[in-house]
C-alpha positions as CSV (number, residue, x, y, z in Angstrom):
1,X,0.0,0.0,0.0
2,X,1.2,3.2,-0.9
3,X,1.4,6.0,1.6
4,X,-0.2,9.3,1.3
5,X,1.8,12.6,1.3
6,X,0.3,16.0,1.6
7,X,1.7,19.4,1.6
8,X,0.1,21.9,4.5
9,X,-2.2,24.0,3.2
10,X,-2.6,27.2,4.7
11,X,-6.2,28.2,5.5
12,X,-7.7,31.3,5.8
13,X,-9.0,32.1,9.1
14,X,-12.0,32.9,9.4
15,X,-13.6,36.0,11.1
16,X,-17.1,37.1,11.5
17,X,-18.3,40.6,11.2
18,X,-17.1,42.7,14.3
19,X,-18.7,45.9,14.1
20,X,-21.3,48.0,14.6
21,X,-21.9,50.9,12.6
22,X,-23.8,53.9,12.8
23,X,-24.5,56.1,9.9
24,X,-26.3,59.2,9.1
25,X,-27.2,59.6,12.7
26,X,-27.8,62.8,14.6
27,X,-24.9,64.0,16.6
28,X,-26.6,63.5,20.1
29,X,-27.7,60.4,19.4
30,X,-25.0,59.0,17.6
31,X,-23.0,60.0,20.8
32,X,-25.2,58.2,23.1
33,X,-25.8,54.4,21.3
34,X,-22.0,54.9,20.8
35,X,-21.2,55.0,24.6
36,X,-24.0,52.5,25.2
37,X,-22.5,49.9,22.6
38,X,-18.6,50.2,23.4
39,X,-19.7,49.5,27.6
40,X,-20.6,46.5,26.2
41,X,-17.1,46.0,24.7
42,X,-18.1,46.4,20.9
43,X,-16.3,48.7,18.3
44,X,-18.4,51.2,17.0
45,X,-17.1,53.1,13.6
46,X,-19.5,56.4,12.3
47,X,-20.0,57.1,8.6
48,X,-22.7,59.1,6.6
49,X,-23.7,56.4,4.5
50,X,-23.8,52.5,4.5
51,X,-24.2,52.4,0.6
52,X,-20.6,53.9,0.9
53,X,-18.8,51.6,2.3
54,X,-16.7,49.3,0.5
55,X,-17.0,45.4,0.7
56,X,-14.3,44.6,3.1
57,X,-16.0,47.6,5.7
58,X,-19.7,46.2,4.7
59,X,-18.3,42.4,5.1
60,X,-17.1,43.8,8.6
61,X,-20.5,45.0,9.7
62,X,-22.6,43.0,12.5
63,X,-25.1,45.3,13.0
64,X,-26.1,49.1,11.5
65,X,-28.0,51.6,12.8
66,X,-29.2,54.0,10.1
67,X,-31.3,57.2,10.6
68,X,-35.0,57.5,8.8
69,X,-34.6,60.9,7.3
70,X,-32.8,59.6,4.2
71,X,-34.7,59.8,0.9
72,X,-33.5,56.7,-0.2
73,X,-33.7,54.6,2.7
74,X,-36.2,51.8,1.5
75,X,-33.8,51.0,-1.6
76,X,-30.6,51.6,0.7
77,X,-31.8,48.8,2.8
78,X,-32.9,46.5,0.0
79,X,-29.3,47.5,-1.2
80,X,-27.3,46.4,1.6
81,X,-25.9,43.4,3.3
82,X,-26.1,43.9,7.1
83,X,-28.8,44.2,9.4
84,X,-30.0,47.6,10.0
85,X,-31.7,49.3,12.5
86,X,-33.6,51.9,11.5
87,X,-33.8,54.9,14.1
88,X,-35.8,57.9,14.8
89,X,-36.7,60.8,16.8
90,X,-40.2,61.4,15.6
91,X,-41.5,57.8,15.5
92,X,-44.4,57.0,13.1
93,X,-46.1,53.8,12.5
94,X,-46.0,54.6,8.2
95,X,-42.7,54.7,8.2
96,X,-41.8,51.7,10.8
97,X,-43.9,49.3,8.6
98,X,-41.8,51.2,5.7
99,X,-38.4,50.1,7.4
100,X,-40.1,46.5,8.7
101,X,-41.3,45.7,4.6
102,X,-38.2,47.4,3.1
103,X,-35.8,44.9,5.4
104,X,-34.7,46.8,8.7
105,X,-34.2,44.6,11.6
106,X,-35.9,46.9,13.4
107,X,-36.7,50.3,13.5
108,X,-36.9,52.6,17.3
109,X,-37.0,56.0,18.3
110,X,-34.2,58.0,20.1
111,X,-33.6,58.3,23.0
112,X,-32.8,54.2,22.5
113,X,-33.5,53.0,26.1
114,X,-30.8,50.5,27.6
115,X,-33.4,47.7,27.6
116,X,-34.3,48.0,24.2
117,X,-31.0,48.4,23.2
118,X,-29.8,45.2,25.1
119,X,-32.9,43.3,23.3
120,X,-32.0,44.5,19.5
121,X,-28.7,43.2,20.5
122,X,-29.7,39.9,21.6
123,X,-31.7,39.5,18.6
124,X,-29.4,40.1,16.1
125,X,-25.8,39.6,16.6
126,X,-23.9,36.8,15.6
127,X,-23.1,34.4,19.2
128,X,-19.5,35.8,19.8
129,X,-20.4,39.5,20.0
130,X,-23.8,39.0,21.2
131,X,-22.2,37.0,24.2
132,X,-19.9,40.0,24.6
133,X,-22.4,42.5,24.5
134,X,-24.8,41.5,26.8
135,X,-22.6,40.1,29.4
């Protein structure tokens, strides 16, 4: 019998989306779900636009929180590959259903409250970060 001989083969390692990213968001608010997100020991980047970022940063995306006033929100979030969060200050049923059919995650008004926060979380991140985060 004739013995088998293999080279190693090196294998890429495999990662999972680490980030959470918040874009278009008012100034306060942005400030505030940023401090509530890295207690919880996640890395937060800011940017005007997911629809901007390039596939290795959208690739790197475990969760996005995107305001409501964008015009072009429904096809920016049939556009995208990440869950989003849609948030606003002046919530309305119309456009929660809007987000909800268009493909949000979920859609909540700011102030986000620590509770629901901690719930939109649990709900969608992958198991390493959501362990982290609500830990």
């Amino acid at each position: 019998m004739k013995s088998l001989h293999l080279d190693p083969v090196e294998l890429p390692i495999a990662t999972s989306p680490s980030e959470i990213v918040l874009a278009g968001l008012d100034q306060k608010v942005a400030e505030e779900l940023s401090g509530h997100l890295r207690t919880r020991g996640l890395s937060v980047k800011s940017c005007e636009k997911l629809d901007g970022l390039d596939a290795e940063q959208a690739g790197n995306c475990a969760l996005a929180f995107c305001d409501i006033g964008r015009s072009d929100l429904i096809a920016m979030l049939q556009a995208v590959k990440m869950p989003v969060v849609v948030v606003s200050r002046l919530p309305e049923v119309n456009d929660w259903l809007d987000a909800i059919e268009a493909g949000a995650v979920d859609y909540c008004s700011a102030p986000i409250e620590r509770e629901q926060l901690d719930w939109i979380l649990e709900s969608n991140l992958p198991g390493r970060l959501k362990a982290r985060a609500v830990a």
